[in-house]
C-alpha positions in Angstrom: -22.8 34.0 -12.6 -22.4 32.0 -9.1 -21.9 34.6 -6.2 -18.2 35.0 -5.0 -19.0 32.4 -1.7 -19.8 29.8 -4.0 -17.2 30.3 -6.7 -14.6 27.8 -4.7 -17.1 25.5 -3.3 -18.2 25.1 -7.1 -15.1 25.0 -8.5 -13.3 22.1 -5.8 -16.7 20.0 -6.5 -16.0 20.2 -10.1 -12.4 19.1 -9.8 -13.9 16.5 -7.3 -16.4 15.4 -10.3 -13.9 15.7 -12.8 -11.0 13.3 -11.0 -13.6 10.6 -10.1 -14.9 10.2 -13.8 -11.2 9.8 -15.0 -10.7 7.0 -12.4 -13.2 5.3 -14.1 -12.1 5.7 -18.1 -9.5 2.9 -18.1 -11.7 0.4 -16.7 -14.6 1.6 -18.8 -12.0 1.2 -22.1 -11.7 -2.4 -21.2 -15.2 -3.3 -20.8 -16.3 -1.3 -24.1 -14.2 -4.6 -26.0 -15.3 -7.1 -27.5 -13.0 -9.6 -25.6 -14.7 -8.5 -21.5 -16.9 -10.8 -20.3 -17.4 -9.3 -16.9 -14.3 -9.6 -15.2 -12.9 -6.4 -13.8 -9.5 -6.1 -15.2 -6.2 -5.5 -13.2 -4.9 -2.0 -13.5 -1.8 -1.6 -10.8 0.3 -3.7 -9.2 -0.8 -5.9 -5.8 -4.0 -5.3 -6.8 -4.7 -9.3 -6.1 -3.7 -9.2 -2.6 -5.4 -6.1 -1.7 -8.7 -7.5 -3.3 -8.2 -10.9 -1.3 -8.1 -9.1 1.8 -11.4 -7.2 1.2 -13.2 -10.4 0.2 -12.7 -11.9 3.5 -13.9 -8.9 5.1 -17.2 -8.8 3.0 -17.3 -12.5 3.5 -18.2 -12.0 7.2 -14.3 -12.4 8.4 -12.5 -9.3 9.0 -10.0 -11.2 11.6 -9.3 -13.2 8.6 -7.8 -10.6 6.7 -4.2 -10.2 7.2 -4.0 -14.0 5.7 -7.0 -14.0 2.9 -5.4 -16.4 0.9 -5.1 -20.1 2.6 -8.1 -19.2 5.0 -6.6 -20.9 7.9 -7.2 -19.0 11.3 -4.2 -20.7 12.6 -2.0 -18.7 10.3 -0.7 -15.2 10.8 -0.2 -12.5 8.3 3.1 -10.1 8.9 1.3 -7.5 7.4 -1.7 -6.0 8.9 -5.1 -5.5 6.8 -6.8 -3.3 9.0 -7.9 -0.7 6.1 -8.7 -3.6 4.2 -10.9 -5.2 7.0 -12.5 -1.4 7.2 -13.2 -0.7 3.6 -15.5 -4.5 3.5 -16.6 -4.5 6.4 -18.0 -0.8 6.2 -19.9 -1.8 2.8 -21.0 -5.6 3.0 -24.7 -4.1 3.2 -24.2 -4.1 -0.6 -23.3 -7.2 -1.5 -20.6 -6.2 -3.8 -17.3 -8.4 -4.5 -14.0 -7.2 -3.6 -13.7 -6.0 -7.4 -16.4 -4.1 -7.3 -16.1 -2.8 -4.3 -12.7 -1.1 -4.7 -13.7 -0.2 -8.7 -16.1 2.2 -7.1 -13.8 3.5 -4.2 -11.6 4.1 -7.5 -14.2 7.6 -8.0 -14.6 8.1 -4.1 -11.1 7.6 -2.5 -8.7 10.1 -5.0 -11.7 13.2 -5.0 -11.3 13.1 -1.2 -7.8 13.0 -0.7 -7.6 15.6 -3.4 -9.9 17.5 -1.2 -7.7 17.0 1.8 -4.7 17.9 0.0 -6.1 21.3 -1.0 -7.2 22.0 2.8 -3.3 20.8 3.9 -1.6 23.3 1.5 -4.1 26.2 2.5 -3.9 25.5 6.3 0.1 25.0 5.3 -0.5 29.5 4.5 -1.1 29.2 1.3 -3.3 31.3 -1.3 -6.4 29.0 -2.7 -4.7 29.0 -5.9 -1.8 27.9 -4.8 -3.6 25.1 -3.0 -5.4 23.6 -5.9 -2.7 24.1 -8.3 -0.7 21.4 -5.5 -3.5 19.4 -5.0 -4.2 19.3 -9.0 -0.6 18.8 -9.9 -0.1 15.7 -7.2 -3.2 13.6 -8.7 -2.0 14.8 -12.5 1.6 13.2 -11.2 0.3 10.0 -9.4 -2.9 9.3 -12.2 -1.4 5.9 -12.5 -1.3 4.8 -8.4 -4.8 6.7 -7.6 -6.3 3.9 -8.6 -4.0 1.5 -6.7 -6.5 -0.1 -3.9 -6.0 0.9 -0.2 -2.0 1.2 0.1 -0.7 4.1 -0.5 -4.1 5.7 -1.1 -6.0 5.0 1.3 -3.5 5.3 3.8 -2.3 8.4 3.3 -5.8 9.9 3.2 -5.9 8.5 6.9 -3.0 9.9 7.4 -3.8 13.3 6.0 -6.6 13.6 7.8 -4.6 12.9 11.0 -2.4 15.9 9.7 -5.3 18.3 9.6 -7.0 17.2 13.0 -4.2 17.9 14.8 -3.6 21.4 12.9 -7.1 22.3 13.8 -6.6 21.2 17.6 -3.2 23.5 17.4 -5.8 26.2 16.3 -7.7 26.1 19.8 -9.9 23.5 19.0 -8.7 20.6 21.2 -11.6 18.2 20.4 -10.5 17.9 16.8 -6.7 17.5 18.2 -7.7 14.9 20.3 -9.5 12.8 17.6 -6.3 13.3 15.3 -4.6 11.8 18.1 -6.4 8.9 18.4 -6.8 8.1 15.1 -3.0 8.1 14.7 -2.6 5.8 17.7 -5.5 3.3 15.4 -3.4 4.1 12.9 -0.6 2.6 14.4 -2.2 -1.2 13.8 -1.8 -0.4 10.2 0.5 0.0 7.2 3.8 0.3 8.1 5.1 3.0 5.8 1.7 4.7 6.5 1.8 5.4 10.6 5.6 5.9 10.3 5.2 9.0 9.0 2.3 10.4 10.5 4.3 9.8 13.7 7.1 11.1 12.1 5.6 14.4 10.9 4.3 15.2 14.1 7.4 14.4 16.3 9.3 16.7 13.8 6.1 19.3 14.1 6.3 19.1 18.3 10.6 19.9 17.9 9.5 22.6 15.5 7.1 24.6 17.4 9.3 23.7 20.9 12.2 25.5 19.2 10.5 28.4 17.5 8.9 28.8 21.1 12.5 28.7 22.9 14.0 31.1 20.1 11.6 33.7 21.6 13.3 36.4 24.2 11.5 35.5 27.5 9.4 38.6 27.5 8.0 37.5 24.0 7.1 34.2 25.2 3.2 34.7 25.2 1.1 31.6 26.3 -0.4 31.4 22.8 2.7 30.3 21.2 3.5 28.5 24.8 0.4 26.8 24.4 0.8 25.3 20.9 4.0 23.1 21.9 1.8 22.1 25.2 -1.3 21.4 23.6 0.8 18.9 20.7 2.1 17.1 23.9 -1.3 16.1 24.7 -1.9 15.4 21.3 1.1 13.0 20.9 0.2 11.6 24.6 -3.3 10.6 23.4 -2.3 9.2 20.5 0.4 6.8 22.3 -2.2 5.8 24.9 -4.4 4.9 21.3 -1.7 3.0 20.1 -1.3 0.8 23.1 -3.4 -2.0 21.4 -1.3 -1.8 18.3 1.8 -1.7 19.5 1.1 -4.9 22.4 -0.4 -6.8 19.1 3.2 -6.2 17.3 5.1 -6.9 19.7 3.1 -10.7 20.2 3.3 -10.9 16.5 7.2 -10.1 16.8 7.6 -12.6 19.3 6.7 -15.4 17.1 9.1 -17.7 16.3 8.6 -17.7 12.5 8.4 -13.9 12.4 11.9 -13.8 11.8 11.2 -15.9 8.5 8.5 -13.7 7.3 10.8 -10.2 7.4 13.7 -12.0 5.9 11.4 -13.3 2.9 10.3 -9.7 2.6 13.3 -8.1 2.2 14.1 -6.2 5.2 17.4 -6.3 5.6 20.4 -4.9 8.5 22.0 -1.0 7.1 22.9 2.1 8.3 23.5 3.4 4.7 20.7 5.6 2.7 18.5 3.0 0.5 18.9 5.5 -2.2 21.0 7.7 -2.7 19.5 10.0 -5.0 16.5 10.3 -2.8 18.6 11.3 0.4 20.6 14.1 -2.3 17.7 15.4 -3.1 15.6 15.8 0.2 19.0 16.8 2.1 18.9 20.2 -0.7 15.3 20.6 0.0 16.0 20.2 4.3 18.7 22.9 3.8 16.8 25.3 2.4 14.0 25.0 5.0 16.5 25.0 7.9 18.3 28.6 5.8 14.9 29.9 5.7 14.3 28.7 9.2 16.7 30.6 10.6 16.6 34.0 8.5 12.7 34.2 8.1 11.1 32.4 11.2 8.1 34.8 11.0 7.5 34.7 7.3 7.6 30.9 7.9 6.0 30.6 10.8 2.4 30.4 9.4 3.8 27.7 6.5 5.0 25.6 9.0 3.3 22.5 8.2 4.7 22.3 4.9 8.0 22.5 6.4 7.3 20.2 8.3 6.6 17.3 5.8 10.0 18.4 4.0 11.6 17.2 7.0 8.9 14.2 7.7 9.9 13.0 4.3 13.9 13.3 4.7 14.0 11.7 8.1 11.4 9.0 6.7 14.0 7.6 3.9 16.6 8.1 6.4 15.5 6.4 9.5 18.0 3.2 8.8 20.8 5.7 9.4 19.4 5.9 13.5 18.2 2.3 13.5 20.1 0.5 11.3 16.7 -1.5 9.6 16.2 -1.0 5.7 12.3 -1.4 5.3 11.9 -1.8 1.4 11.1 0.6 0.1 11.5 4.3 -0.1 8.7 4.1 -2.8 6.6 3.3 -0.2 6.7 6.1 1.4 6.0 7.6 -2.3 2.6 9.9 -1.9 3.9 11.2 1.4 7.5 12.3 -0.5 5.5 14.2 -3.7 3.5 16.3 -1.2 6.8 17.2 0.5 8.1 18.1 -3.3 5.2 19.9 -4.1 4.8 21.9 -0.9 8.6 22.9 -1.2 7.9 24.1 -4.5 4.8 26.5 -3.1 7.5 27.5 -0.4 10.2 28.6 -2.8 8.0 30.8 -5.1 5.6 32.1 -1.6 9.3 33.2 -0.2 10.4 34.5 -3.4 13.6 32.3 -3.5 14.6 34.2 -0.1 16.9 32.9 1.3 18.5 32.1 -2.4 19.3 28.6 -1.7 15.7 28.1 -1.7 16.2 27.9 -5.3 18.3 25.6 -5.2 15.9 23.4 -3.2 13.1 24.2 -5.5 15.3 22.7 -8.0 15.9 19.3 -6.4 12.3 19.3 -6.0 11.6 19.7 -10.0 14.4 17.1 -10.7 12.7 14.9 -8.1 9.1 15.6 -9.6 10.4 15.3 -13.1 11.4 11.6 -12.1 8.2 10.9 -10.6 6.7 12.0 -13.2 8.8 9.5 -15.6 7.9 6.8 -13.8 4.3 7.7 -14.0 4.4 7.2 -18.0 2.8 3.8 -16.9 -0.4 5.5 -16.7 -0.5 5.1 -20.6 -0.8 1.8 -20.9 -3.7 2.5 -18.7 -5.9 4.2 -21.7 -4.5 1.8 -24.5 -6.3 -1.7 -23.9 -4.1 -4.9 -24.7 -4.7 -8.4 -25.5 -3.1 -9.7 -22.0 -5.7 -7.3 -20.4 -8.3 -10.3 -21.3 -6.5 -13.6 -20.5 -8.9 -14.3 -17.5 -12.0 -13.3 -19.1 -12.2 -16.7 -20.5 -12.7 -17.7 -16.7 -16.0 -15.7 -16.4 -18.1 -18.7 -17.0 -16.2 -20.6 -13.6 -17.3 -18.0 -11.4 -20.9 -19.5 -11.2 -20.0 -22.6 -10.4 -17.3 -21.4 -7.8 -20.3 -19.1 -6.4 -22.4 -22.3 -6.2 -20.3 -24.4 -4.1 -19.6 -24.1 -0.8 -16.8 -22.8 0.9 -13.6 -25.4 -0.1 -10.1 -24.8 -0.6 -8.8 -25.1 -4.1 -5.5 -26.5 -5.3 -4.4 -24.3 -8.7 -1.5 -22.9 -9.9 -0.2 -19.5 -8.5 -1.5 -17.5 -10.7 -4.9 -19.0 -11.1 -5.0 -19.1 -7.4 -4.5 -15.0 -7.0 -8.0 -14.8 -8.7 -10.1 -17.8 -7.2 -8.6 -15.5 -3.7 -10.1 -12.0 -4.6 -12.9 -13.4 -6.6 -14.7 -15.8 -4.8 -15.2 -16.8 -1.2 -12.9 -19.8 -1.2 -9.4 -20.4 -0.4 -6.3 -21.5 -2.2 -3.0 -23.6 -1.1 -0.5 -21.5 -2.1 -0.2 -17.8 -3.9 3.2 -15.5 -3.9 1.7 -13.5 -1.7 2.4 -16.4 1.1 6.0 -15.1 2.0 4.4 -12.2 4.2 2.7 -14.8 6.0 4.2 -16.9 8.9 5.0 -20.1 7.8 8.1 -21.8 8.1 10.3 -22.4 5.2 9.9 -25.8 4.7 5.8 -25.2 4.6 6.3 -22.4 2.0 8.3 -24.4 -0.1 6.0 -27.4 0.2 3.1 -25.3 -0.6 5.0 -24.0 -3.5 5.2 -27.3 -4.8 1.5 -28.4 -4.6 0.9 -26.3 -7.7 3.3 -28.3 -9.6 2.3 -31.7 -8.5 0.5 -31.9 -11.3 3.5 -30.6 -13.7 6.0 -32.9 -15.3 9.7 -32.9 -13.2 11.3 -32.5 -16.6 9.0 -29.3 -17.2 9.6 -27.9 -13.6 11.6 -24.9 -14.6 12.6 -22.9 -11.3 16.2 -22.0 -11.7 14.6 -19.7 -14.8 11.9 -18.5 -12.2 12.2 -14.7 -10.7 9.0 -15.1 -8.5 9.5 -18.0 -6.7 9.4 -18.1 -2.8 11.0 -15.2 -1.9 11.3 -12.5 -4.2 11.8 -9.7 -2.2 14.7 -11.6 -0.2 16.7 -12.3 -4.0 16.8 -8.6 -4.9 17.5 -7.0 -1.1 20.4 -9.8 -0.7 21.5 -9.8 -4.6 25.2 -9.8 -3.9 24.8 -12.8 -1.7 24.2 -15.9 -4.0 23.7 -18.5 -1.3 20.1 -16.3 -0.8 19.2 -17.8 -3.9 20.7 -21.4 -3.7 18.7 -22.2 -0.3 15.7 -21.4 -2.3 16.3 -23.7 -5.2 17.5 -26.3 -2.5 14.5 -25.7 -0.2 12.1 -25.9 -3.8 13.6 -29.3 -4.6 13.9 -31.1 -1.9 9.8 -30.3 -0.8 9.4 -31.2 -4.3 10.7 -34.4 -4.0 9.4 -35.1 -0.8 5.6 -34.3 -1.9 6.1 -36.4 -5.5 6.7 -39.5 -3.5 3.3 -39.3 -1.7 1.0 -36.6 -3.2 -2.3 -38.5 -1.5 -1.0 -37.3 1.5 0.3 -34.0 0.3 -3.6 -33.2 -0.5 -4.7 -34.6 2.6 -2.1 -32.3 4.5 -3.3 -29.0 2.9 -6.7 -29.6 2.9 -7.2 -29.7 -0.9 -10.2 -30.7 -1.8 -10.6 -29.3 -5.4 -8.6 -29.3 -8.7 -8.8 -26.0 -10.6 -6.7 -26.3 -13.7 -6.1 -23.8 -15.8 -5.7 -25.6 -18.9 -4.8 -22.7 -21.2 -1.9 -21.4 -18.4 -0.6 -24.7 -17.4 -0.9 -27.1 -20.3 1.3 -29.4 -19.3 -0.9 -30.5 -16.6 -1.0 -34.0 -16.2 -4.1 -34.8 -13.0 -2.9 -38.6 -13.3 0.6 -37.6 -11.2 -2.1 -37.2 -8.3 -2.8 -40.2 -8.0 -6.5 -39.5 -6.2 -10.0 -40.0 -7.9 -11.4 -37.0 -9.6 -14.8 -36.0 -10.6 -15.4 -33.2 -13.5 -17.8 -30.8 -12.1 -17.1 -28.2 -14.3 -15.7 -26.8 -17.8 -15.4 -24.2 -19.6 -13.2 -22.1 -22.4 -9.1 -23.8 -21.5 -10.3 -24.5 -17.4 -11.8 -27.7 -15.8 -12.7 -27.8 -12.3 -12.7 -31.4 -10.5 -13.4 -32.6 -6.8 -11.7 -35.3 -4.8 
C-alpha cells in the first residue's frame, strides 16, 4: 500500500501513462496491416500542413516555416509557425522526420496538458477529485483532436501554462507572474485563436479582481486583495512590453499589399452578428449564472475565480465580432479553450450546489454543449477501425529513398501528391491548397494551381465539380454571394489558358525542375503536353519520378 503522499503523485502518473499509450493505439493498428509499408498514416485534419512546417524547421530553416511548402524566402506565410519552428527546431539533435517527430509528441503533448488541466481546476478551488474527473473527462471528450499536431494542442498547453504562471504570481510569487507574462507577450507571435484568449482571459481576470476589490467597503479594502489587481497590472504590462516584437511583425505583415488577398481567401469576413448562434445561447446561460452567483456569493466564489473567469474568456471569445465587427473562422477554433469553460461550469454548479438556482440552468447549457462536442467526437472511431484509403500512399514508400537521395529541388506534382513530398522530404513543391494562407497574388495562385494540371487533358479538367480549389474557405464564408465562386473559375481558366500556350516557360517561371507523377492518382497524365525533355530517374508501384 503506497503512503497517503504518494497516492496522487502515483495515481496522475498513471493517468499520465495511461493517456500517452492510447495516443499511440490507432497508429500502432495501422502499422500491424499487412498493407503499411512505413509510412505514418494521417489521423486528423491539417495534419500535412502542420508536418510541412516542422520539416523545414528540422531541415535547418525555422524562418522558413510560416511558408514550408514552395520554399521560397521571398514568400510570406499569413499564418505564423512559431510553435512549429519550436517543436523542430528543439529536437533536430534526433534526426527524426516531421512524422515522427510529432507521432512521438502524440504520447508527450496530451499527458502534459492533462497534467496542466488538473493543476487549473485545483488552483480554480477545487477538491483533487474533482480536478481529475475535469481533466479526465476533457481528454475522454477530445480523444479524437489530442492527437491533432501543434494547433489546438499545443497551443493551448502554452496557453495553459500562461494561465497558471500568472495564478501563482497572483499567489505572492511575482517571478512566476512575470514569466507568465512574458510568455504571453511570445505568445502573441503565434496562433491567432491561441493568444486571443490567453489575453482575453486575463483582461476579463484583471476587471474581475478590480471589481471584487471596489465592491469591498473601504475599511475592508486590505492591501492583500489591493495588491492582487496591482500585481496583474504588472503582469499584463510585462506581457505587452513582450509582445512588442509580435505585434510590430503583424503590423509589417498587415501592411503588405497582398495581405488583403490572403485574409479574403481564408475566409475572414466583415460582421457584427454571432458566428453561431447556438454557441453564443449557450455561453450567454452559462455567463448568467456566473454573473447571479457573482453577485449573491462573491465569497464562496471568490477562491473559484479562475474558472469563472474562462466562462467569460470563452463567451467574449465567440463574441468578439460583435465589438469589432471581424468574423475570424471559426469558433471551433477556439474549441479546447470552450470545453474547459463547459467543464469548469459544470464543477461550479455542483461545488455551489446549484445556488443561485439558475446555476442549474447553466450547468444545463453546459451538458447540451458537451453532449454536442461529444457528437462530433464520434470521429474518433474511425480512428481504431483501419480502412483501405488509410494505405493509398504506402505504395509511395519505395520514392522516399530516392527523394532522400537527391538534393534539395522543387517538384512539380499534383496537389495532393505534393502535400506529402512537403512533410516528408526536404524538398519543395509548386503548388498545395494550403497556398491561399500564403501571400501571393491571385493571378500567381491560380497559375500555380494550374501547373499541376499541365500535364492533364483540357477536356479532363473538371473544376466547376471541384470544392477545394483556390479558395475554399472564401466559397463557404461568402456562400450567398455567387460571383465569390465565378472569379475563381474565371481566374482558374484564364491562368490555365495562359500557361497551356507556353508551359516551357511556365516551368522555367516556377522553378520546376522535377516531374513527380502519381500515376495511380492522376492517370490521365499525359508528360508530352510539356513539351520539355525528361529523364526517368525513378519508378515504383503507380509513381514515376523524371528530371528536366
Amino acid at each position: 500500500m503506497l503512503p497517503p503522499r504518494f497516492r496522487w503523485p502515483f495515481l496522475l502518473a498513471a493517468c499520465c501513462i495511461a493517456l500517452g499509450a492510447l495516443m499511440q493505439v490507432p497508429q500502432a493498428l495501422r502499422m500491424m496491416s499487412p498493407e503499411y509499408r512505413g509510412i505514418l498514416v494521417h489521423l486528423n485534419s491539417d495534419e500535412e500542413i502542420y508536418q510541412a512546417r516542422v520539416e523545414e524547421a528540422l531541415q535547418g530553416r525555422p524562418e522558413q516555416a510560416a511558408e514550408a511548402l514552395v520554399g521560397d524566402p521571398r514568400l510570406r506565410g499569413s499564418q505564423s509557425a512559431q510553435l512549429e519552428a519550436l517543436e523542430g527546431t528543439a529536437f533536430r539533435f534526433a534526426g527524426w522526420s516531421a512524422p515522427v517527430l510529432l507521432q512521438v509528441l502524440d504520447s508527450i503533448i496530451p499527458p502534459l496538458l492533462f497534467l496542466l488541466l488538473w493543476w487549473f481546476f485545483l488552483s480554480s478551488g477545487f477538491t483533487r477529485r474533482q480536478a481529475l474527473l475535469g481533466a479526465a473527462f476533457f481528454c475522454l471528450l477530445e480523444l479524437y483532436n489530442l492527437n491533432r499536431p501543434v494547433y489546438q494542442r499545443t497551443s493551448t498547453l502554452a496557453v495553459l501554462l500562461v494561465f497558471l504562471l500568472l495564478m501563482q504570481g497572483l499567489d505572492r510569487r511575482r517571478p512566476a507572474g512575470v514569466l507568465g507574462g512574458m510568455l504571453l507577450g511570445w505568445l502573441t507571435g503565434g496562433y491567432f485563436w491561441g493568444w486571443t484568449f490567453g489575453w482575453i482571459w486575463t483582461g476579463v481576470l484583471f476587471l474581475w479582481e478590480l471589481i471584487d476589490w471596489s465592491r469591498l467597503p473601504k475599511h475592508e479594502r486590505s492591501t492583500a486583495v489591493q495588491s492582487r489587481w496591482m500585481r496583474l497590472l504588472l503582469f499584463l504590462l510585462v506581457a505587452a512590453v513582450s509582445a512588442l516584437p509580435a505585434l510590430l511583425a503583424l503590423r509589417h505583415l498587415a501592411s503588405d499589399p497582398l495581405y488583403p488577398l490572403a485574409v479574403f481567401r481564408s475566409g475572414i469576413h466583415p460582421s457584427h452578428l454571432p458566428e453561431s448562434w447556438p454557441y453564443t445561447v449557450l455561453f450567454a446561460v452559462m455567463t448568467a449564472g456566473v454573473a447571479t452567483a457573482f453577485l449573491h456569493h462573491r465569497e464562496e466564489l471568490r477562491r473559484r475565480r479562475y474558472a469563472c473567469v474562462m466562462v467569460l474568456a470563452a463567451f467574449v471569445a465567440i463574441n468578439q465580432q460583435m465589438i469589432h465587427g471581424i468574423v475570424f473562422n471559426f469558433v471551433s477554433h477556439y474549441l479546447f479553450f470552450l470545453i474547459i469553460a463547459a467543464i469548469g461550469m459544470l464543477l461550479l454548479a455542483f461545488s455551489l450546489r446549484f445556488r443561485p438556482r439558475i446555476l442549474a440552468l447553466s450547468a444545463a447549457a453546459a451538458c447540451i454543449y458537451l453532449a454536442a462536442i461529444g457528437f462530433d467526437g464520434r470521429f474518433i472511431l474511425k480512428q481504431w477501425h483501419p480502412r483501405p484509403s488509410d494505405f493509398v500512399d504506402q505504395r509511395l514508400a519505395t520514392l522516399l529513398p530516392i527523394l532522400n537521395s537527391l538534393p534539395r529541388t522543387r517538384l512539380l506534382t499534383d496537389s495532393a501528391t505534393a502535400l506529402f513530398v512537403a512533410d516528408e522530404t526536404k524538398h519543395d513543391v509548386v503548388y498545395a491548397l494550403y497556398l491561399k494562407n500564403v501571400l501571393l497574388s491571385d493571378r500567381e495562385l491560380a497559375e500555380r494551381f494550374c501547373m499541376t494540371q499541365l500535364p492533364e487533358p483540357p477536356e479532363k479538367r473538371m473544376w466547376a465539380q471541384q470544392t477545394q480549389l483556390l479558395w475554399p474557405d472564401a466559397d463557404a464564408a461568402f456562400r450567398n454571394d455567387p460571383s465569390v465562386r465565378r472569379r475563381e473559375l474565371h481566374l482558374v481558366s484564364d491562368a490555365c489558358a495562359r500557361l497551356d500556350r507556353d508551359p516551357v516557360q511556365a516551368l522555367k517561371t516556377y522553378g520546376v525542375s522535377s516531374i513527380l507523377w502519381n500515376e495511380q492518382r492522376t492517370p490521365d497524365w499525359n508528360l508530352a503536353r510539356l513539351r520539355v525533355p525528361l529523364t526517368k530517374i525513378g519508378q515504383g508501384e503507380g509513381w514515376s519520378l523524371w528530371k528536366l
